[in-house]
PyMOL Python script that loads the backbone (N, CA, C, O; Angstrom):
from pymol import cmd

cmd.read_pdbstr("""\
ATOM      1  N   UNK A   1       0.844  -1.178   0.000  1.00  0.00           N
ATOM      2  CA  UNK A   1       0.000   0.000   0.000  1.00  0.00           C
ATOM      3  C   UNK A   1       0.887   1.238   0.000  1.00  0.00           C
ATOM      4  O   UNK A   1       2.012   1.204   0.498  1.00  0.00           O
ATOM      5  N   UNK A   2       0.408   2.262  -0.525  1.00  0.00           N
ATOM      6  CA  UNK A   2       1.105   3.383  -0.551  1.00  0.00           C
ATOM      7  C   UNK A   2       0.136   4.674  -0.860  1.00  0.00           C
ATOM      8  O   UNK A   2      -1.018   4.632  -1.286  1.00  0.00           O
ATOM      9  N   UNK A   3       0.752   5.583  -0.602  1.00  0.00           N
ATOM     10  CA  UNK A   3      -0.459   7.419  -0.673  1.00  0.00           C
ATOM     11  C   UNK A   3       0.105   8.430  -0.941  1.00  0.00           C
ATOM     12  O   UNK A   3       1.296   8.185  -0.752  1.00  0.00           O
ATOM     13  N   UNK A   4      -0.020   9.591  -1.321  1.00  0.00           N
ATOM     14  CA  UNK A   4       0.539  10.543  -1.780  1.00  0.00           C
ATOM     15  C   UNK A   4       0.598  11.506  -0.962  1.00  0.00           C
ATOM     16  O   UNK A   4      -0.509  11.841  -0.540  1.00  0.00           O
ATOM     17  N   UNK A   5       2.082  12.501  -0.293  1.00  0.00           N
ATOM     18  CA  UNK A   5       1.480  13.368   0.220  1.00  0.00           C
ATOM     19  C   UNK A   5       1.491  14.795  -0.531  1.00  0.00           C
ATOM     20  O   UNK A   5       2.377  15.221  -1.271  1.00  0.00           O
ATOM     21  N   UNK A   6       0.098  15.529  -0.098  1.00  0.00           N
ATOM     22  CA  UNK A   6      -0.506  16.454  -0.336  1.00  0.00           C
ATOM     23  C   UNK A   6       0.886  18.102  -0.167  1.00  0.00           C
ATOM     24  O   UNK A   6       1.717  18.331   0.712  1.00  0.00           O
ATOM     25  N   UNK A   7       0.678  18.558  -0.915  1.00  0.00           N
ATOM     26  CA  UNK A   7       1.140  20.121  -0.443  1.00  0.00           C
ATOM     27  C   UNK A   7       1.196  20.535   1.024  1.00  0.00           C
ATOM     28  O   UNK A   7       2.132  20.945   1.710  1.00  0.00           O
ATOM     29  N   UNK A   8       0.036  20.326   1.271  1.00  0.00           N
ATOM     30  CA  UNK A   8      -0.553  20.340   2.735  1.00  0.00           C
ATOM     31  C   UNK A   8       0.079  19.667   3.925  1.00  0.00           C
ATOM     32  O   UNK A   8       0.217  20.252   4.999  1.00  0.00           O
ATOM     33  N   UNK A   9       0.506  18.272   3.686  1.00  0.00           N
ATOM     34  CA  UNK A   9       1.386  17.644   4.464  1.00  0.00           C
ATOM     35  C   UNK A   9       0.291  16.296   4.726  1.00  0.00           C
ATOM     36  O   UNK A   9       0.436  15.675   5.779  1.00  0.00           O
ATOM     37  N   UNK A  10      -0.694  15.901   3.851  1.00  0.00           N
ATOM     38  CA  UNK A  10      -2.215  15.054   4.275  1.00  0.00           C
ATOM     39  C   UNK A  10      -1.683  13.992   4.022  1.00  0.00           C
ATOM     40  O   UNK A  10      -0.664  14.173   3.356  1.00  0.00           O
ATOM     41  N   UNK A  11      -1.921  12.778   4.272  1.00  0.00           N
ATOM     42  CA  UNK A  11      -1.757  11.576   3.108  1.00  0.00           C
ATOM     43  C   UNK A  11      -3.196  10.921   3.430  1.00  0.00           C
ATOM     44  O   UNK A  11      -3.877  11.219   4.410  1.00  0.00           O
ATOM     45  N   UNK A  12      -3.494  10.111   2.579  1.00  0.00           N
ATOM     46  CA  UNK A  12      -4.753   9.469   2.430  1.00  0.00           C
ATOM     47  C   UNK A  12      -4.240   8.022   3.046  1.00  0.00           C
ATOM     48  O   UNK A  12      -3.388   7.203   2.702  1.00  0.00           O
ATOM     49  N   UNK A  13      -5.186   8.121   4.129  1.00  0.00           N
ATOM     50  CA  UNK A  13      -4.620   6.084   4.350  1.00  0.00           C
ATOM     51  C   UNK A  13      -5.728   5.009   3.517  1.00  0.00           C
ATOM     52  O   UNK A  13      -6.938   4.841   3.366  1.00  0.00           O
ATOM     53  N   UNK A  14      -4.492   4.460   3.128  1.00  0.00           N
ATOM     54  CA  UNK A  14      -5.235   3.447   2.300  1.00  0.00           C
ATOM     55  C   UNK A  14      -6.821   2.460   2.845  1.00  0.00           C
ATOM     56  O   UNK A  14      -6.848   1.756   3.855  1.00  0.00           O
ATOM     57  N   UNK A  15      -7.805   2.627   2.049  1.00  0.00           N
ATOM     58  CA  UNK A  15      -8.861   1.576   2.417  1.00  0.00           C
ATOM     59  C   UNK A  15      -8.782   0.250   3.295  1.00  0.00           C
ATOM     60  O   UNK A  15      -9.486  -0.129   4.231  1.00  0.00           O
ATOM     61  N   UNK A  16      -7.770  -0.275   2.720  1.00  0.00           N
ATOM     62  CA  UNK A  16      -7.170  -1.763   3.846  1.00  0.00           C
ATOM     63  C   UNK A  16      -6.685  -1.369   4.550  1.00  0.00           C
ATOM     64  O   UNK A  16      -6.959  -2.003   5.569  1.00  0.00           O
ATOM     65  N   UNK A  17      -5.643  -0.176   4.871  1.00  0.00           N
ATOM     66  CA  UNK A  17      -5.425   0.006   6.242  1.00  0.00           C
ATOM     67  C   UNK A  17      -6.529   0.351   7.055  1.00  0.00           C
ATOM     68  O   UNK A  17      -6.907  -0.174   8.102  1.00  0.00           O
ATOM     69  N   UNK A  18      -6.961   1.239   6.469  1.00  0.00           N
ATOM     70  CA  UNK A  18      -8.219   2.091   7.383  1.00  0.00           C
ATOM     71  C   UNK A  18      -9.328   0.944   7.810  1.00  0.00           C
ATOM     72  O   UNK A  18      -9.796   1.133   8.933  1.00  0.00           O
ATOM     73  N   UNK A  19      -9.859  -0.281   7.066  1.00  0.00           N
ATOM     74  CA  UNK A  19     -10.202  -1.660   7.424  1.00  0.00           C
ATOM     75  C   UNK A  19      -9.745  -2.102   8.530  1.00  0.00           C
ATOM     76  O   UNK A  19     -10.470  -2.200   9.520  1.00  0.00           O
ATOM     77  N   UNK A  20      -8.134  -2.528   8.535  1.00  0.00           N
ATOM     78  CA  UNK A  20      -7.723  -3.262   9.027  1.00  0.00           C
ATOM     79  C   UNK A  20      -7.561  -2.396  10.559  1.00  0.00           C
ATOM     80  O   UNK A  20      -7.858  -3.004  11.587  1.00  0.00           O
ATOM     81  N   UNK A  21      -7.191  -1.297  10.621  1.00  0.00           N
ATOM     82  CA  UNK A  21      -7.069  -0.461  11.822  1.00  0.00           C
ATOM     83  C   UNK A  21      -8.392  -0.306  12.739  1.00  0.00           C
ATOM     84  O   UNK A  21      -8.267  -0.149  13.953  1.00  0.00           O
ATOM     85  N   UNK A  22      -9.814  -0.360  12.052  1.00  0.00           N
ATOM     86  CA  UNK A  22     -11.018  -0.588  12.498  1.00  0.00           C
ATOM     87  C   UNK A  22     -11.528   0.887  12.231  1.00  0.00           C
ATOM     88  O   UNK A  22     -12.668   1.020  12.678  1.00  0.00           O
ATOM     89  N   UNK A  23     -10.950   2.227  11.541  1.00  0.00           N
ATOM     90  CA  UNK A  23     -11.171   3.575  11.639  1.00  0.00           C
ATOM     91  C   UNK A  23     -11.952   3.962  10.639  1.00  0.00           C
ATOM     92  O   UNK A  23     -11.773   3.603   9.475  1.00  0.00           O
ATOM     93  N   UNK A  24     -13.202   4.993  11.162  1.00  0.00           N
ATOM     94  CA  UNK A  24     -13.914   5.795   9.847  1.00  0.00           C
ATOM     95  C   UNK A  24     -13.869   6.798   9.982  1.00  0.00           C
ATOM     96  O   UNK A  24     -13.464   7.307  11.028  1.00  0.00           O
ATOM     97  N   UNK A  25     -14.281   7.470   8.941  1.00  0.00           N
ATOM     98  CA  UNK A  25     -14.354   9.068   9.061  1.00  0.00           C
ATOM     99  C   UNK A  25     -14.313   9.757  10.301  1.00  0.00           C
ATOM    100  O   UNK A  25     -15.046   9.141  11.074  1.00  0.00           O
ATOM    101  N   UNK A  26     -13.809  10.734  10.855  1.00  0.00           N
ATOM    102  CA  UNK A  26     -14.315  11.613  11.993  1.00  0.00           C
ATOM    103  C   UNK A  26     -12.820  10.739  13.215  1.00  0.00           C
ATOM    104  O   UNK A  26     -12.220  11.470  14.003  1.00  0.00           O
ATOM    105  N   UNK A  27     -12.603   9.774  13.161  1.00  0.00           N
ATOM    106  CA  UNK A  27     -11.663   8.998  14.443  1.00  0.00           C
ATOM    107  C   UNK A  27     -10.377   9.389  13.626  1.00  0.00           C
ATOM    108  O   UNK A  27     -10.021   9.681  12.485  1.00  0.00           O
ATOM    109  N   UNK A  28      -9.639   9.125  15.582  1.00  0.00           N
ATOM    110  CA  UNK A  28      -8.443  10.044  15.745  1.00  0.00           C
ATOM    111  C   UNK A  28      -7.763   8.917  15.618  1.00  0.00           C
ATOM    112  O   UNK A  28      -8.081   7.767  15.918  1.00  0.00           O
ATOM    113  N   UNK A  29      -6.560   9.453  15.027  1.00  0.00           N
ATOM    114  CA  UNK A  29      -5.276   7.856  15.204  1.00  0.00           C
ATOM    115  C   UNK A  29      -4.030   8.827  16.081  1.00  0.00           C
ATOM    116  O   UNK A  29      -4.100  10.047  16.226  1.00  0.00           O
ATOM    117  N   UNK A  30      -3.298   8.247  16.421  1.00  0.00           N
ATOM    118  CA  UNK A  30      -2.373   8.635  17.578  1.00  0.00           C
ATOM    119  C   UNK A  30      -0.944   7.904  16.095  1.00  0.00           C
ATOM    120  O   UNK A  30      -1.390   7.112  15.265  1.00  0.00           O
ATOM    121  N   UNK A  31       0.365   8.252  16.025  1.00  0.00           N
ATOM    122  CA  UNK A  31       1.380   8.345  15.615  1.00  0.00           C
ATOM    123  C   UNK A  31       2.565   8.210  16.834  1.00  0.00           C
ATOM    124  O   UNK A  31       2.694   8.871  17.865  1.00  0.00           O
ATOM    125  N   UNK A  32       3.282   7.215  16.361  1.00  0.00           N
ATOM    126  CA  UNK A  32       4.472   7.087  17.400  1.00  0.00           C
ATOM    127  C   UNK A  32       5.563   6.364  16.427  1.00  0.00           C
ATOM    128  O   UNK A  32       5.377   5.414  15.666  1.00  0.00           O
ATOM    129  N   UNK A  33       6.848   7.155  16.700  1.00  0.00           N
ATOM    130  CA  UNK A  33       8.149   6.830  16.077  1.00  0.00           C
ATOM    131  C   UNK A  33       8.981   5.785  16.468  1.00  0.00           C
ATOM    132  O   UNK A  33       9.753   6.095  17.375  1.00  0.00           O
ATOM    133  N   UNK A  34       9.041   4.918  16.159  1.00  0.00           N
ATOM    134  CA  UNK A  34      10.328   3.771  17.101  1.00  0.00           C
ATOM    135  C   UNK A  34      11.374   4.515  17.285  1.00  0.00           C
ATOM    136  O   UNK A  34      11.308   5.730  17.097  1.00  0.00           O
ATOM    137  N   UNK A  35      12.564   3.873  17.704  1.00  0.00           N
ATOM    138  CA  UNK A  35      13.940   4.354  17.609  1.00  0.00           C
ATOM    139  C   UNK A  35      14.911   3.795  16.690  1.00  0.00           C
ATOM    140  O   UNK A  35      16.123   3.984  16.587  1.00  0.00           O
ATOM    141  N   UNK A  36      13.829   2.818  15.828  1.00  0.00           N
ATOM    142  CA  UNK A  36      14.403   2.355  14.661  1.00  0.00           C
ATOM    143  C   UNK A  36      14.308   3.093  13.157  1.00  0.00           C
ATOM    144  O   UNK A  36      14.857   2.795  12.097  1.00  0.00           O
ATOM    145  N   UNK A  37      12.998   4.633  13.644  1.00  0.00           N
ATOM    146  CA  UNK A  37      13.125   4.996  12.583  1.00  0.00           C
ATOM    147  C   UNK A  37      11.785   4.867  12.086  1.00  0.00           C
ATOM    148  O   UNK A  37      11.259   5.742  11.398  1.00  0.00           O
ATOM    149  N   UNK A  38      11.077   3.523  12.501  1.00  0.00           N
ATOM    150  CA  UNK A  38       9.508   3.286  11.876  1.00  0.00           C
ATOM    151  C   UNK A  38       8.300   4.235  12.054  1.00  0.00           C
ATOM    152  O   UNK A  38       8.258   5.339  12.597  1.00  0.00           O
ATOM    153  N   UNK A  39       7.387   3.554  11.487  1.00  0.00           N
ATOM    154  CA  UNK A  39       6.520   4.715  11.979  1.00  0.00           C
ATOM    155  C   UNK A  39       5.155   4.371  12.050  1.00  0.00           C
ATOM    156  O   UNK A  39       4.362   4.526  11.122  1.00  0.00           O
ATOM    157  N   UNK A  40       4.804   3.760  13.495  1.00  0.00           N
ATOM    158  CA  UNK A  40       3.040   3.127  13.522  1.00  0.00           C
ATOM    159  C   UNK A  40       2.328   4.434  14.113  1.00  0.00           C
ATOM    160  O   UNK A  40       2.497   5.387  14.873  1.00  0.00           O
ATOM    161  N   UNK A  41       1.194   3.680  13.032  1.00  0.00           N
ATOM    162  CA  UNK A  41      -0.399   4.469  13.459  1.00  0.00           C
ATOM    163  C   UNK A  41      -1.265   3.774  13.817  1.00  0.00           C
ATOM    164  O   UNK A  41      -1.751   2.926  13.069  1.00  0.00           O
ATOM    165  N   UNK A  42      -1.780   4.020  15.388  1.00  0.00           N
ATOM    166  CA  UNK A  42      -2.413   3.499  15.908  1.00  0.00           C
ATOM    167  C   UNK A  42      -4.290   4.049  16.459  1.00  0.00           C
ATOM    168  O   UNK A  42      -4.343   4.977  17.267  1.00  0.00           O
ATOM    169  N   UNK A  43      -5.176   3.641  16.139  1.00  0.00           N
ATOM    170  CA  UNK A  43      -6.300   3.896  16.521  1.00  0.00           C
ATOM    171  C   UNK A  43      -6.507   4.478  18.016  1.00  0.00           C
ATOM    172  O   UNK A  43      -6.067   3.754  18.909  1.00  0.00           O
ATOM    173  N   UNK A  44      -7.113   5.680  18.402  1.00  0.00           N
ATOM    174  CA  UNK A  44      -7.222   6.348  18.999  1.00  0.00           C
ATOM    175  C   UNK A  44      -8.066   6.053  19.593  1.00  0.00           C
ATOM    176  O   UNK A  44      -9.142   6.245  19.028  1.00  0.00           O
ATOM    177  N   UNK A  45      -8.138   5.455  20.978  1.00  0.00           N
ATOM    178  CA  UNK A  45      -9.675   4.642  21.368  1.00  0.00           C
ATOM    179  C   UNK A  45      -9.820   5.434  22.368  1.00  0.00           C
ATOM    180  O   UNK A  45      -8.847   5.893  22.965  1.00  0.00           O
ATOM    181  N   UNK A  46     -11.102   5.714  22.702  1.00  0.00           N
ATOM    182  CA  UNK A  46     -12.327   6.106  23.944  1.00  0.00           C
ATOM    183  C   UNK A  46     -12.212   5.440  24.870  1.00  0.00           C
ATOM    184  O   UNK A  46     -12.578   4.271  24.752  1.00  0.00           O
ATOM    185  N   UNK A  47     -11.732   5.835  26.000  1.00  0.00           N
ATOM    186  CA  UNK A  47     -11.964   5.093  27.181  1.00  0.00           C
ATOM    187  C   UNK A  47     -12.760   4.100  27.654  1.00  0.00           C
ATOM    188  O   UNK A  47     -12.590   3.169  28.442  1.00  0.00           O
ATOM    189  N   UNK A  48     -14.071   4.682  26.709  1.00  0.00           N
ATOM    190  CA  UNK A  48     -15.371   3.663  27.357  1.00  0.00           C
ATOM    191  C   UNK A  48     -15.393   2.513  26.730  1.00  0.00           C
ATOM    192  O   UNK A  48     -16.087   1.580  27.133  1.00  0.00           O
ATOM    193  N   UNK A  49     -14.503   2.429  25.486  1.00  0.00           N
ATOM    194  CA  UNK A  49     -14.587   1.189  24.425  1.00  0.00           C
ATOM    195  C   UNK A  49     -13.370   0.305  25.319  1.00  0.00           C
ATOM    196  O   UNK A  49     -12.684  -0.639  24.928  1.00  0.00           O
ATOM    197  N   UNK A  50     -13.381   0.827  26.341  1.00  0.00           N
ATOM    198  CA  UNK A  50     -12.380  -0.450  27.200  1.00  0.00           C
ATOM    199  C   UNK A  50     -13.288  -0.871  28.009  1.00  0.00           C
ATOM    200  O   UNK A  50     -12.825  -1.714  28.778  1.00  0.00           O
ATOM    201  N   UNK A  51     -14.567  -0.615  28.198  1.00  0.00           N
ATOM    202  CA  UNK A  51     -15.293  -1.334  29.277  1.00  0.00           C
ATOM    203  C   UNK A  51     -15.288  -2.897  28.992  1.00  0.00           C
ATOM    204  O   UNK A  51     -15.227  -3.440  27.889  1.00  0.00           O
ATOM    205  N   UNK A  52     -15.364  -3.472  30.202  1.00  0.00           N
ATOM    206  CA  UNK A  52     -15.611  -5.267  29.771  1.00  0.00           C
ATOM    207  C   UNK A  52     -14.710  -6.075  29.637  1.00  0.00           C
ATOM    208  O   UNK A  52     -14.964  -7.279  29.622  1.00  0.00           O
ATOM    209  N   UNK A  53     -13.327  -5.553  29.498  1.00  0.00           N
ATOM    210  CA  UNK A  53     -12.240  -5.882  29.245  1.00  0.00           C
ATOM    211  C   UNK A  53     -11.436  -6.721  30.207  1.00  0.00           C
ATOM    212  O   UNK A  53     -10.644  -7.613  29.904  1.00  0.00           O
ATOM    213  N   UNK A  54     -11.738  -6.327  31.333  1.00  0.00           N
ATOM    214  CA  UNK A  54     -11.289  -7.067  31.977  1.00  0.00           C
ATOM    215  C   UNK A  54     -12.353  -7.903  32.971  1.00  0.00           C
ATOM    216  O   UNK A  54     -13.423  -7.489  33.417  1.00  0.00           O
ATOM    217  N   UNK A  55     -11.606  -9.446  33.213  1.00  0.00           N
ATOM    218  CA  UNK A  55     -13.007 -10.562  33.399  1.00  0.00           C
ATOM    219  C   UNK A  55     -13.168  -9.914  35.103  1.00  0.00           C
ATOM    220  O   UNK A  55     -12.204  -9.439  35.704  1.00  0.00           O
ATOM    221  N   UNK A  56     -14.121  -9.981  35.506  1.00  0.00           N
ATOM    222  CA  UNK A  56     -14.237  -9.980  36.713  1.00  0.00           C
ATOM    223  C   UNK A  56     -14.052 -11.031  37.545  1.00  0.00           C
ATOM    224  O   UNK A  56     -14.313 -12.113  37.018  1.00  0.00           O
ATOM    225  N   UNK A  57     -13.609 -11.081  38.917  1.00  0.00           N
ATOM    226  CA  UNK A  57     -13.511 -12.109  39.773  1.00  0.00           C
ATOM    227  C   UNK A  57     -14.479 -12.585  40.511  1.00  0.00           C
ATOM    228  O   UNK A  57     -15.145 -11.896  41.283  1.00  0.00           O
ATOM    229  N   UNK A  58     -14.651 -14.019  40.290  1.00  0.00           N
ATOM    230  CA  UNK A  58     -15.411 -14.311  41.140  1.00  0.00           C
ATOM    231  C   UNK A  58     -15.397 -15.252  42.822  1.00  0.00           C
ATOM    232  O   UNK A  58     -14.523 -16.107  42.961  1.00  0.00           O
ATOM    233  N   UNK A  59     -15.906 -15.124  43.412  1.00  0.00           N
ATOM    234  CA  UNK A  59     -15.473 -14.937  44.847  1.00  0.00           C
ATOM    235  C   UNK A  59     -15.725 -13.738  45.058  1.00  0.00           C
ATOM    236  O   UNK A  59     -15.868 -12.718  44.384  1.00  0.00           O
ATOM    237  N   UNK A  60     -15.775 -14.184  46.668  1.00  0.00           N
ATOM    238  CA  UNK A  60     -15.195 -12.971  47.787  1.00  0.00           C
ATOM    239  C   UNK A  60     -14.213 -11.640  47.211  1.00  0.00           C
ATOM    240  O   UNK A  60     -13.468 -11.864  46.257  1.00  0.00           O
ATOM    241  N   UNK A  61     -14.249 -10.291  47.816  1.00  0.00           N
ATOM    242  CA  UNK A  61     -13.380  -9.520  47.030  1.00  0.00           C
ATOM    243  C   UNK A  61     -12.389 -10.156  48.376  1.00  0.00           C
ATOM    244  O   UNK A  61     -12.588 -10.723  49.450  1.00  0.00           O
ATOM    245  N   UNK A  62     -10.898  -9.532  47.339  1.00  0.00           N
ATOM    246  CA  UNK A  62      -9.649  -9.673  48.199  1.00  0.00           C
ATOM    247  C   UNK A  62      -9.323  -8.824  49.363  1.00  0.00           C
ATOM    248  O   UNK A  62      -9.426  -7.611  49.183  1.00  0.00           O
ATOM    249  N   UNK A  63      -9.002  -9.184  50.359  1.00  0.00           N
ATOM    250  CA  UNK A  63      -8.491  -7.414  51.026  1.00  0.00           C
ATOM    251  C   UNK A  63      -6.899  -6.643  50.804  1.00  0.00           C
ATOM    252  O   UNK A  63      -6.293  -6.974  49.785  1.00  0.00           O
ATOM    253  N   UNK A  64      -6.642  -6.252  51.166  1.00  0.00           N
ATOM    254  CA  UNK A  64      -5.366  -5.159  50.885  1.00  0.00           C
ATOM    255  C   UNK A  64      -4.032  -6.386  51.735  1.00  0.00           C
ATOM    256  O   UNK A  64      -2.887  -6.547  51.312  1.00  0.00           O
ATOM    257  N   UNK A  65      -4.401  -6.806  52.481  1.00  0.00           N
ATOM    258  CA  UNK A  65      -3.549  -7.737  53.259  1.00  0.00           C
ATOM    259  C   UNK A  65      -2.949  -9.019  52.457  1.00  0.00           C
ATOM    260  O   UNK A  65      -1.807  -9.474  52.502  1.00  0.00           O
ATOM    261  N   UNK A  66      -4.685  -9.697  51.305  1.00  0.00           N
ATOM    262  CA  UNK A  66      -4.352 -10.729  50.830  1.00  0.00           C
ATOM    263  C   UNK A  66      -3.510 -10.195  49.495  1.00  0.00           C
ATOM    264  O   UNK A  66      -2.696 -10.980  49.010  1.00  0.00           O
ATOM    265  N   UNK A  67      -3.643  -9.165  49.018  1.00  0.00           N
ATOM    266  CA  UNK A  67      -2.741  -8.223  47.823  1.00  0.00           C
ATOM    267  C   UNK A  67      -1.350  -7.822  48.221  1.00  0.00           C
ATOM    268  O   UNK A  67      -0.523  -7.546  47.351  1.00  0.00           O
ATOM    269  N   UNK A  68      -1.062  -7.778  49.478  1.00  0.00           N
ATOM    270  CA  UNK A  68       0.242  -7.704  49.771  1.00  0.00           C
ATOM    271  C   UNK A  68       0.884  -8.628  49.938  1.00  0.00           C
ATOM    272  O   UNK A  68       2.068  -8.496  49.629  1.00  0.00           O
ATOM    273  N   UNK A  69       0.369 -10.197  50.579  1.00  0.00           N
ATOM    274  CA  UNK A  69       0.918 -11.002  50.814  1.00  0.00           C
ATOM    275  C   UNK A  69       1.561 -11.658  49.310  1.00  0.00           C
ATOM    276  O   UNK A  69       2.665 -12.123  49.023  1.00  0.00           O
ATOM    277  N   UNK A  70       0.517 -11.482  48.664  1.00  0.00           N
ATOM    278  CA  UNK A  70       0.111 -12.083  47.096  1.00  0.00           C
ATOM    279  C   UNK A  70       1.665 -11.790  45.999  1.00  0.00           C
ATOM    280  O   UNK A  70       2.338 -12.469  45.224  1.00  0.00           O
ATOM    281  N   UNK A  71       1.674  -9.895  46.695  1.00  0.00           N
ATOM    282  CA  UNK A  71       2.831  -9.165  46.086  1.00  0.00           C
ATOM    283  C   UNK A  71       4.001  -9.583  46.665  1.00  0.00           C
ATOM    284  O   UNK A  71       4.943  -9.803  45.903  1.00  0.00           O
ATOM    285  N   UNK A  72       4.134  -9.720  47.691  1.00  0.00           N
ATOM    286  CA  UNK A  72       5.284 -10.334  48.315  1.00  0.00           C
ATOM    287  C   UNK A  72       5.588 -11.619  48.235  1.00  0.00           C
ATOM    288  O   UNK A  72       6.806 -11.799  48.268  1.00  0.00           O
ATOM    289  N   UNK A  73       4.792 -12.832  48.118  1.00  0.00           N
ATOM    290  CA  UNK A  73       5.540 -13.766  47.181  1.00  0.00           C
ATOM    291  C   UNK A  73       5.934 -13.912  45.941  1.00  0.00           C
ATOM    292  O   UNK A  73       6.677 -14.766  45.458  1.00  0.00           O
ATOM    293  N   UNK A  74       5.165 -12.654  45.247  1.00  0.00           N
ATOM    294  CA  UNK A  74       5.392 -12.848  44.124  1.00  0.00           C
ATOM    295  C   UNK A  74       6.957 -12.659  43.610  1.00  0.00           C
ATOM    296  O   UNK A  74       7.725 -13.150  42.783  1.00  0.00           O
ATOM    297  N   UNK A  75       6.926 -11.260  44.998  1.00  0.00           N
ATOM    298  CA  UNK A  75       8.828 -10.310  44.414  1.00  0.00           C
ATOM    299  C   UNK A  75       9.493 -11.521  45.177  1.00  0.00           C
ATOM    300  O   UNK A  75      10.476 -11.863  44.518  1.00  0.00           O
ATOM    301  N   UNK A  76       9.381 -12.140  46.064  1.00  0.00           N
ATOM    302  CA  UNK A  76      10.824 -13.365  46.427  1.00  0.00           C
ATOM    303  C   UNK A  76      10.529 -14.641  45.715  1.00  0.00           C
ATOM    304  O   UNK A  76      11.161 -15.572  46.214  1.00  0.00           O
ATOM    305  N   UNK A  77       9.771 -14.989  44.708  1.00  0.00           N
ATOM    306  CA  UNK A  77      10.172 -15.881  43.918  1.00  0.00           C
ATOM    307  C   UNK A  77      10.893 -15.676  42.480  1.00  0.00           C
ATOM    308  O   UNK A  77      11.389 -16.532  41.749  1.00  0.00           O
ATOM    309  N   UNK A  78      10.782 -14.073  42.278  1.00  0.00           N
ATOM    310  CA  UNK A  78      11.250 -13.490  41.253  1.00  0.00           C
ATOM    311  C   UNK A  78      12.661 -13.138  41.541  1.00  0.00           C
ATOM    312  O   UNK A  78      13.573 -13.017  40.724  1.00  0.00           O
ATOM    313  N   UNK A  79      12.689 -13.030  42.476  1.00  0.00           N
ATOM    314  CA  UNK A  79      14.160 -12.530  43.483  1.00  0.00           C
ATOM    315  C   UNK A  79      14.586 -13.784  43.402  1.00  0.00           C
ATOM    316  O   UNK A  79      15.586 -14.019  42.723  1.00  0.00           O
ATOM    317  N   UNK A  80      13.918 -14.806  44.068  1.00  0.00           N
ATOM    318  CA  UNK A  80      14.988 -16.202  44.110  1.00  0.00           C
ATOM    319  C   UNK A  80      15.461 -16.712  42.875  1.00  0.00           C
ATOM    320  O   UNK A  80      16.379 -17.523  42.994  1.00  0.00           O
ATOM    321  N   UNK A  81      14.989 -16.394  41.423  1.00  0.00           N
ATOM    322  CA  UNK A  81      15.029 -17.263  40.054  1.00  0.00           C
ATOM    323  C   UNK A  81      16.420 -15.834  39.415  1.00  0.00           C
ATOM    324  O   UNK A  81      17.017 -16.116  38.376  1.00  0.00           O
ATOM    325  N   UNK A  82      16.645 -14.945  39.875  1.00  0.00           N
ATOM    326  CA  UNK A  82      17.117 -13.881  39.530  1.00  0.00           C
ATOM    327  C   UNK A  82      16.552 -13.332  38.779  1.00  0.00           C
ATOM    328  O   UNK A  82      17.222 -12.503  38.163  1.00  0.00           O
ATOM    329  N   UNK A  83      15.332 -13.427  38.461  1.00  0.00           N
ATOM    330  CA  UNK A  83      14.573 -11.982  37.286  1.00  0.00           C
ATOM    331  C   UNK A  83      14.538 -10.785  38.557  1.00  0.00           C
ATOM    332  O   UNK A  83      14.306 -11.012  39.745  1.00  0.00           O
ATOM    333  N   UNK A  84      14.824  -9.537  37.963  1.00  0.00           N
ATOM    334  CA  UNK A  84      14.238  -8.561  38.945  1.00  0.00           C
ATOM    335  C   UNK A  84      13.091  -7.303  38.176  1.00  0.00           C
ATOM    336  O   UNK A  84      13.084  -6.152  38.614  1.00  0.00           O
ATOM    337  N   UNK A  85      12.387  -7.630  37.280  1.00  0.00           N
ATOM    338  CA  UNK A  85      11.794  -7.045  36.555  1.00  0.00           C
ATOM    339  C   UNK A  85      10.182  -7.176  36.844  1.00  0.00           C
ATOM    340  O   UNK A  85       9.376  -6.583  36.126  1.00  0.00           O
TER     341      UNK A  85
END
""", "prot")
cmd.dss("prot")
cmd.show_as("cartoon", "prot")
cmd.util.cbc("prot")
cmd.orient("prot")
């Protein structure tokens, strides 16, 4: 695929991209440069189009105690294997 740019500085994105990206008229795309030089365009999403996304738990909620304990085995088994990330 390829587009022309305009005087203006416009380019037209191609039909299959604009498909494949999920974008129509009127939506924003966001632009970000690697450090390789590349150059993705990415669909500009609405907050609310993240609803649902994540599954809910079922059970009991957790408390802050069982989230710390949870976190703290998590960092000394990561600590014991040497990842520290």
């Amino acid at each position: 695929m390829e587009s022309a740019l305009t005087s203006k500085g416009q380019v037209t994105i191609p039909k299959e991209a604009r498909d494949h990206l999920g974008i129509k008229p009127g939506d924003r795309v966001k632009f970000f440069i690697r450090p390789d030089g590349q150059l993705v365009i990415l669909p500009k999403i609405h907050v609310s189009a993240l609803r649902g996304i994540v599954a809910k738990r079922k059970g009991p909620p957790v408390s802050l105690e069982e989230m710390d304990a949870a976190i703290a085995k998590g960092a000394a088994e990561r600590f014991s294997r040497g990842t520290r990330r």
